[in-house]
N, C-alpha and C positions, 0 to 999 in steps of 0.2 A: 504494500500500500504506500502511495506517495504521501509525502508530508505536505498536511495541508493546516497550517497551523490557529489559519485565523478562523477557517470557516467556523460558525456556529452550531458543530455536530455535538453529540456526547456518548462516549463510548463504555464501553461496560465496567458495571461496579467493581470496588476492587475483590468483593466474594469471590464474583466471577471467575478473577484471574487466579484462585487457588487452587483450582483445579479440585474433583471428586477428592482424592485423598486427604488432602490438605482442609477442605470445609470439615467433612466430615472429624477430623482432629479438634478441629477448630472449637464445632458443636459440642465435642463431650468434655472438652477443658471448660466450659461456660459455667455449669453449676460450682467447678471448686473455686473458678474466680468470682464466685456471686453474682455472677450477671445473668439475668432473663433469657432462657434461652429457646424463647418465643419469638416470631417474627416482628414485630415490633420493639426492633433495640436498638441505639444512637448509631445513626450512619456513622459517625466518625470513628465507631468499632471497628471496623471493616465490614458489616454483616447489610442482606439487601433488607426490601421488604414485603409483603403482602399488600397492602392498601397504606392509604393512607398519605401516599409521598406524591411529588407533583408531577407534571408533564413539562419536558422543555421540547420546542421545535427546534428543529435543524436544517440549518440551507446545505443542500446537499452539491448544488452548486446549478452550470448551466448550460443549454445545450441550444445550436445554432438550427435553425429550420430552414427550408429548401425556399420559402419566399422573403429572409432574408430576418423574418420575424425573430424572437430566443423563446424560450420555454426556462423558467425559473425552477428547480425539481426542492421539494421540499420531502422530508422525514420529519420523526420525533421520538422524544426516548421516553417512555412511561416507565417509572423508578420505580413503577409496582408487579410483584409477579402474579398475581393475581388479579388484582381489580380494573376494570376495563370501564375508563371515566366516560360516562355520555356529557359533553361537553356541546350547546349549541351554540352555533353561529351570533354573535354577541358582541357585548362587552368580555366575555373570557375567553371568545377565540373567535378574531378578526385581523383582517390584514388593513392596512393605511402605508400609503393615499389609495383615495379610491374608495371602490367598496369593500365592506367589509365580506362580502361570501366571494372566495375565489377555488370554489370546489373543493375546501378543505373536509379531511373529516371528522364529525363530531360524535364520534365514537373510537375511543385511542383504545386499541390493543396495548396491552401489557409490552415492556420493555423495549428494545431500540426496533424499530418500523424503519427502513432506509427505502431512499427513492420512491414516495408513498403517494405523490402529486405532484403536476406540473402546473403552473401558472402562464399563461403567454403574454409577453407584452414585448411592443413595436419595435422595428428595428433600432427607430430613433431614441430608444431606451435612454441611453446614451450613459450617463456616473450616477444616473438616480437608485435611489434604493428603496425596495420593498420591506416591509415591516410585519410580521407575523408575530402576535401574541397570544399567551396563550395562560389563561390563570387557571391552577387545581389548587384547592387545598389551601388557598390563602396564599398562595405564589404564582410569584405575576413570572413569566422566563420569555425572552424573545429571539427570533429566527431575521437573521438579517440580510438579504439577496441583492448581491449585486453581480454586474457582470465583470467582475474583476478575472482579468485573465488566467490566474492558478486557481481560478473557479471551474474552470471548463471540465466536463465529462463527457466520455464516450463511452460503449459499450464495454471495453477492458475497464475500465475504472470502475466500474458499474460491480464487473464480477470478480475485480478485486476486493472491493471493501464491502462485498457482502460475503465472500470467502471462498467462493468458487473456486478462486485459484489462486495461489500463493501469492506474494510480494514481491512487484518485479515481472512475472512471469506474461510473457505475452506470444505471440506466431501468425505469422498469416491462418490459420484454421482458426483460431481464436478470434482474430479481428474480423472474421468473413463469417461469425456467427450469428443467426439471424434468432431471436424470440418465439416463444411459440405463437402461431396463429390459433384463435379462439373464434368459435361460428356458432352463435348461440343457437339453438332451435326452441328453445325459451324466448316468448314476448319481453320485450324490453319495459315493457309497463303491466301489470298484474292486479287483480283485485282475487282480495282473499281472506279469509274469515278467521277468528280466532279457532285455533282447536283443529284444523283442517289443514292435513298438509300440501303443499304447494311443490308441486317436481318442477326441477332445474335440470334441465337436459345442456348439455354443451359438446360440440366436437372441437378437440385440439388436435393440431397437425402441429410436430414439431422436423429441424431436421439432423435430428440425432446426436448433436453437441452441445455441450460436453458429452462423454461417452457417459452410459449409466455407471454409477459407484456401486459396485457390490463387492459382498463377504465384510463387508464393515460389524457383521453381530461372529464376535468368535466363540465358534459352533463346537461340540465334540464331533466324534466321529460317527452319532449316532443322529446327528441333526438337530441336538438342544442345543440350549445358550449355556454357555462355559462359564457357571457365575464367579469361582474363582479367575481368569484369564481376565473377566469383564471388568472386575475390581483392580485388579493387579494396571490394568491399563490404564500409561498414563496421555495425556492432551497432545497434538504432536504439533499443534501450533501455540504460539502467544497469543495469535489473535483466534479472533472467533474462524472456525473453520464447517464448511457445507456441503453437505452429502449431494454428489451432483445426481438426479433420477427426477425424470419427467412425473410430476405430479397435475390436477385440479386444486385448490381448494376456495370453500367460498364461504365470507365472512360478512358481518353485520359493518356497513362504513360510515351510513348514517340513521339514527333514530328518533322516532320521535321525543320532543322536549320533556326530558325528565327520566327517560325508560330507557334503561340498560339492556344494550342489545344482549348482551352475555344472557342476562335475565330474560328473555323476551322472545328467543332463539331457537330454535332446538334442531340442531340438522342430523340426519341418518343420510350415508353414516356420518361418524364423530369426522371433522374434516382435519387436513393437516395444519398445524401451526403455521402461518406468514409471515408468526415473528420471530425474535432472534431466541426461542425457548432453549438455552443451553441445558436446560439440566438433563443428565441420562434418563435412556429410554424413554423422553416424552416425546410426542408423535408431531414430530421438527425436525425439518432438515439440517439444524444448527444444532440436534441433539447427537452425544456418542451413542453409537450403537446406530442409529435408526437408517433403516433398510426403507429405499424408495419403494412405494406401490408398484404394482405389476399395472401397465396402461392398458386398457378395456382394447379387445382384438378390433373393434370397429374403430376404435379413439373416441367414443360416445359416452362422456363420464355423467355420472345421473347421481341426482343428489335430491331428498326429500328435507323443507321446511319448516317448521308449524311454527306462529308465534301464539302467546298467550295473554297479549297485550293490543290491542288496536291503535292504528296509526301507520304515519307512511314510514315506510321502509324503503333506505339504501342497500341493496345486497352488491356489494363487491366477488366475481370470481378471479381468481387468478392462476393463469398455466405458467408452471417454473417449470424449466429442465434444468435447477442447481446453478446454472452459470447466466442465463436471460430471463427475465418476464414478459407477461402480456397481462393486462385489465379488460373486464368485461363486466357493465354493470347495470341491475336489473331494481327498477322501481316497483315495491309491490306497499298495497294500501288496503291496509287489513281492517276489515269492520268487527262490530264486537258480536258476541254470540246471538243467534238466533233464542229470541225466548221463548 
């Protein structure tokens, strides 16, 4: 990953960086030093959180368009590993000058979300700068975008510092990678009822790079998971590192005012993570151990979703093959029960 010193990103806690063996130490020294050894304890510990902690945005940087226009790419890092803020378009999450709604979303997944929206503004942009704020929790954090030249990304950047591929590493097959294409056969706008589920039909067509990652879960020789080898193994990067394997998944992006899409949600099956979930074995491409999905022989990936709450809904899908993505996103406006 290049050094990019000024941008306004934020990278992972220092939990994080102890790696399985080293938390887990960490966790059972806690009661003889008398401290809490609950998810809520003084960040300046080293330890994360559950709820409770803020959201900052991040300018992820920015990327030049074919009519001469730029595209502003934003992210953000939610310090919680659990709680999933619905956050509306507001006074707590607006951009200035301008309007304040510029397609952001008001429903932040848990911990760092990279390249998560684009912005576009005119070529004649020119040294001005975009302002994205963002209050959780009593804390205000801000996202600053300009087109400052050591701003710029392109697709290597992209699957560098989301982990695809190591630091540095780049080749013509890499720069010649193109994103999955995603062809809903799912209406882009839905009407749908509490308690009733709603199918998501999508075909992705990818073209096959990165290669898929497999044997990442170390197996016996009878085809289980080797839970001593699994333990014993340690991180083989510093930084966050990502199983490259063509997946779907599709998440809540934005909800109605007040309603936790987390809460609100319920998709069959369980979909995979989009965020940066490092912990083992959780169903994240940024977790050790996890083995990409096997791709449906048609590329027809189908997904069921009930909510139990009425109002409109943003459902976000996305195809990752580890190293590129693609957005596809479905408007569904859910009425309350029939009485």
């Amino acid at each position: 990953m290049r050094g990019r010193g000024r941008r306004r990103s934020h990278g992972r806690a220092p939990a994080e960086r102890l790696g399985l063996p080293a938390l887990a130490l960490l966790t059972f020294a806690l009661p003889a030093l008398g401290l809490a050894a609950g998810p809520e304890v003084a960040e300046g510990q080293g330890l994360t959180f559950s709820r409770g902690q803020s959201v900052s945005p991040a300018y992820e940087g920015w990327e030049r368009n074919a009519d001469g226009s730029f595209d502003m790419v934003f992210g953000y890092m939610n310090r919680n590993w659990e709680e999933e803020l619905p956050l509306p378009v507001g006074p707590d999450n607006a951009f200035s000058p301008g309007p304040p709604d510029r397609g952001q979303p008001t429903h932040f997944l848990p911990r760092r979300n990279r390249f998560v929206f684009r912005v576009t503004v005119p070529a004649d942009w020119g040294d001005r700068e975009l302002v994205w704020t963002v209050r959780a929790h009593g804390e205000e954090k801000v996202a600053i975008g300009s087109l400052r030249p050591d701003y710029f990304i392109d697709n290597v950047v992209v699957m560098s510092e989301t982990g695809a591929l190591g630091a540095g590493s780049s080749s013509p097959e890499l720069r010649a990678q193109t994103p999955p294409v995603i062809h809903l056969e799912t209406p882009r706008e839905i009407n749908a009822q509490v308690g009733r589920p709603v199918r998501l039909v999508a075909h992705v067509a990818d073209d096959g790079l990165p290669e898929r990652d497999t044997g990442r879960l170390p197996l016996t020789e009878q085809g289980q998971l080797d839970y001593a080898r699994a333990v014993a193994r340690v991180p083989s990067r510093i930084t966050v590192d990502k199983v490259n394997g063509l997946y779907l998944s599709w998440f809540v992006y934005r909800a109605p005012e007040g309603v936790s899409g987390q809460e609100a949600a319920a998709f069959d099956p369980p979909q995979v993570h989009p965020w940066e979930d490092t912990r083992p074995y959780s169903n994240s491409p940024w977790a050790p151990f996890w083995n990409p999905p096997e791709p449906p022989v048609d590329g027809r990936w189908i997904t069921e979703v009930t909510f139990d709450r009425p109002g409109t809904y943003v459902l976000r899908g996305r195809a990752d093959d580890g190293g590129l993505f693609s957005d596809q996103e479905v408007t569904i406006h859910v009425r309350g029960p029939v009485s």
